[in-house]
KEKE-3310 file (N, C-alpha, C; in steps of 0.2 Angstrom, whole numbers, plus 5000, padded with zeros to 4 digits):
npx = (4874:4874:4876:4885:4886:4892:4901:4904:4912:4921:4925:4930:4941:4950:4955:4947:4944:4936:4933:4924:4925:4917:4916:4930:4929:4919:4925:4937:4925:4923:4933:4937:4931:4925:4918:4907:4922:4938:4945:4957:4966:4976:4975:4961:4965:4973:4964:4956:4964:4967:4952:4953:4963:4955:4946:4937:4928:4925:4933:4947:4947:4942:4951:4962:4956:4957:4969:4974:4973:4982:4998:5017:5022:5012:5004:5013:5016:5003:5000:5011:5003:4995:5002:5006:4996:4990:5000:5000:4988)
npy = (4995:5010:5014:5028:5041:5039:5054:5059:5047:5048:5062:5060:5052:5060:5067:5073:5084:5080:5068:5052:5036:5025:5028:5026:5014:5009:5012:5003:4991:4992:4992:4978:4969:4975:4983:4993:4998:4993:4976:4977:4975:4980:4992:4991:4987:4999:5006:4999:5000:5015:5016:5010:5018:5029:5026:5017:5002:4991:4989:4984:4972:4967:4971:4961:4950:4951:4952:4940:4935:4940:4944:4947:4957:4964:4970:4977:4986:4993:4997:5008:5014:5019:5028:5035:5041:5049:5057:5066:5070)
npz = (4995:4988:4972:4964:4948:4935:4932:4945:4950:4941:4947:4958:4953:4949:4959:4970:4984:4995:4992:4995:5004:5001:4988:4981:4984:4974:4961:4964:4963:4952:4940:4945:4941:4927:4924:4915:4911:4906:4914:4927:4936:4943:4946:4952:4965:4967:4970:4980:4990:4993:4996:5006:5016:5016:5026:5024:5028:5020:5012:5014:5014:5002:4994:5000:4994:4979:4980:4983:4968:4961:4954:4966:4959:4952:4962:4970:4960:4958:4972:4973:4962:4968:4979:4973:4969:4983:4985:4975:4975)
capx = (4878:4871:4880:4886:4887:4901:4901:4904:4916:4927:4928:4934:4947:4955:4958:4942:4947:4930:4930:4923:4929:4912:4917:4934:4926:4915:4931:4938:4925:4921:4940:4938:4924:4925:4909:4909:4930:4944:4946:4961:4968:4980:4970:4958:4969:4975:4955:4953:4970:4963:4947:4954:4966:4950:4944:4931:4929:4924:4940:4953:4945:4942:4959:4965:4953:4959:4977:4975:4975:4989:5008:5019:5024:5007:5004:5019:5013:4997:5004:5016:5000:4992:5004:5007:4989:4990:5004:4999:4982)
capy = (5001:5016:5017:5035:5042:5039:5059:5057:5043:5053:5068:5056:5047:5068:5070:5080:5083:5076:5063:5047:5028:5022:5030:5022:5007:5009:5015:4998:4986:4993:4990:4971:4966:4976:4986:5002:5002:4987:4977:4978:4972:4983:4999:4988:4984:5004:5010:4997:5001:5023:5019:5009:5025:5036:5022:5012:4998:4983:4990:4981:4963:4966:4972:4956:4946:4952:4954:4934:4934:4946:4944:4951:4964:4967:4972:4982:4992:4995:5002:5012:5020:5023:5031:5042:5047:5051:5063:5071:5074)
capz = (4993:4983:4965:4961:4943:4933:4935:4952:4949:4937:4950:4964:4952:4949:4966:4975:4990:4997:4989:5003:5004:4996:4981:4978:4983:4968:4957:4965:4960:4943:4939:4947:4939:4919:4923:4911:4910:4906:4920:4928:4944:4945:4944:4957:4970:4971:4973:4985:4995:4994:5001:5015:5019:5016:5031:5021:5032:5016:5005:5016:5013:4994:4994:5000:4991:4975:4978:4981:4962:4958:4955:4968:4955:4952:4969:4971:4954:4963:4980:4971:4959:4976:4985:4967:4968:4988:4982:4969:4975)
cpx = (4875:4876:4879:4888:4892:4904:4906:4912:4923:4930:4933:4940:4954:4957:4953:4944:4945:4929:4929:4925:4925:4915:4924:4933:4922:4920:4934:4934:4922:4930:4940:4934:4924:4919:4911:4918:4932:4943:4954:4962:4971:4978:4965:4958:4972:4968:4955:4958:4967:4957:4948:4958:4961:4944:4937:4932:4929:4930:4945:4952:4944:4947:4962:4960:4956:4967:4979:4977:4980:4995:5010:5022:5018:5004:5006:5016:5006:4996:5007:5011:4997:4995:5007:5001:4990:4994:5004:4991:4980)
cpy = (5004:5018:5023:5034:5041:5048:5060:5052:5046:5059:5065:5054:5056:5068:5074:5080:5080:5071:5054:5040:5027:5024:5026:5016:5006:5008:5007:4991:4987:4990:4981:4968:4967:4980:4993:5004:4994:4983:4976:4980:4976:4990:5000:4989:4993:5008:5007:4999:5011:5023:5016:5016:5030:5032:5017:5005:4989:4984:4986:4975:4964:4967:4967:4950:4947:4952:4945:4931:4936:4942:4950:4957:4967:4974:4978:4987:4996:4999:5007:5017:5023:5029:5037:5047:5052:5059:5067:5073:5074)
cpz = (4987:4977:4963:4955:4942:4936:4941:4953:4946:4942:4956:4959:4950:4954:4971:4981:4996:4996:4995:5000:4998:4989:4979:4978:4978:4961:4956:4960:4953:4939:4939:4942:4931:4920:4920:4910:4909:4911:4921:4935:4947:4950:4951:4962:4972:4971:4979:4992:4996:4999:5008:5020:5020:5023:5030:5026:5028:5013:5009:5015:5006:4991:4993:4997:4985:4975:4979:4973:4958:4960:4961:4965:4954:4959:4970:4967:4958:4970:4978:4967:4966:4979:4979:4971:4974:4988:4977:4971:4982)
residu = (UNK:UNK:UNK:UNK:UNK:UNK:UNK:UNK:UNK:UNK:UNK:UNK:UNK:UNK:UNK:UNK:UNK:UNK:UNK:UNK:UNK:UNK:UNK:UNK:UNK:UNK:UNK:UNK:UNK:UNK:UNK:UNK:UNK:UNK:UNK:UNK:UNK:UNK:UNK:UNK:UNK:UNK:UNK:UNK:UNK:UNK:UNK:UNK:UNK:UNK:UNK:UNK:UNK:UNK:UNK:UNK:UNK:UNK:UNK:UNK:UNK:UNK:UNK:UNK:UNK:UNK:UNK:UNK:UNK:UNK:UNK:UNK:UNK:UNK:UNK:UNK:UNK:UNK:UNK:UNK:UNK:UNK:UNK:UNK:UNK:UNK:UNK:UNK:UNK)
# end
């Protein structure tokens, strides 16, 4: 996979309208992992739930590899920023 700039990263996480799966899955495992930002599961788990509705094909297995480590409230918290973002952007 070809890592795009933070730049790039930053415009996807506003809401571009273009914005493609790869990119949330990038947003995804920079979240999971602490690369350049916090980490934060929560945060994680609602990039990797985006890119699979943007049709990514890896984001619904890191989704559910990851939400293995979560609280059911975490979870829920992260569905619920998702389904913000979709609606607001």
């Amino acid at each position: 996979m070809k890592f795009l700039d933070i730049g790039t990263l930053e415009t996807a996480a506003l809401g571009a309208p273009n914005a493609r799966g790869d990119v949330f899955v990038q947003l995804g495992l920079m979240y999971s992992t602490g690369r350049t930002v916090p980490t934060d599961r929560v945060a994680a788990h609602k990039w990797f739930n985006l890119a699979a509705f943007k049709g990514h094909m890896e984001a619904a297995q890191l989704r559910k590899e990851l939400a293995a480590e979560m609280s059911e409230d975490d979870i829920a918290e992260a569905q619920r920023a998702a389904r913000q973002w979709i609606t607001t952007h």
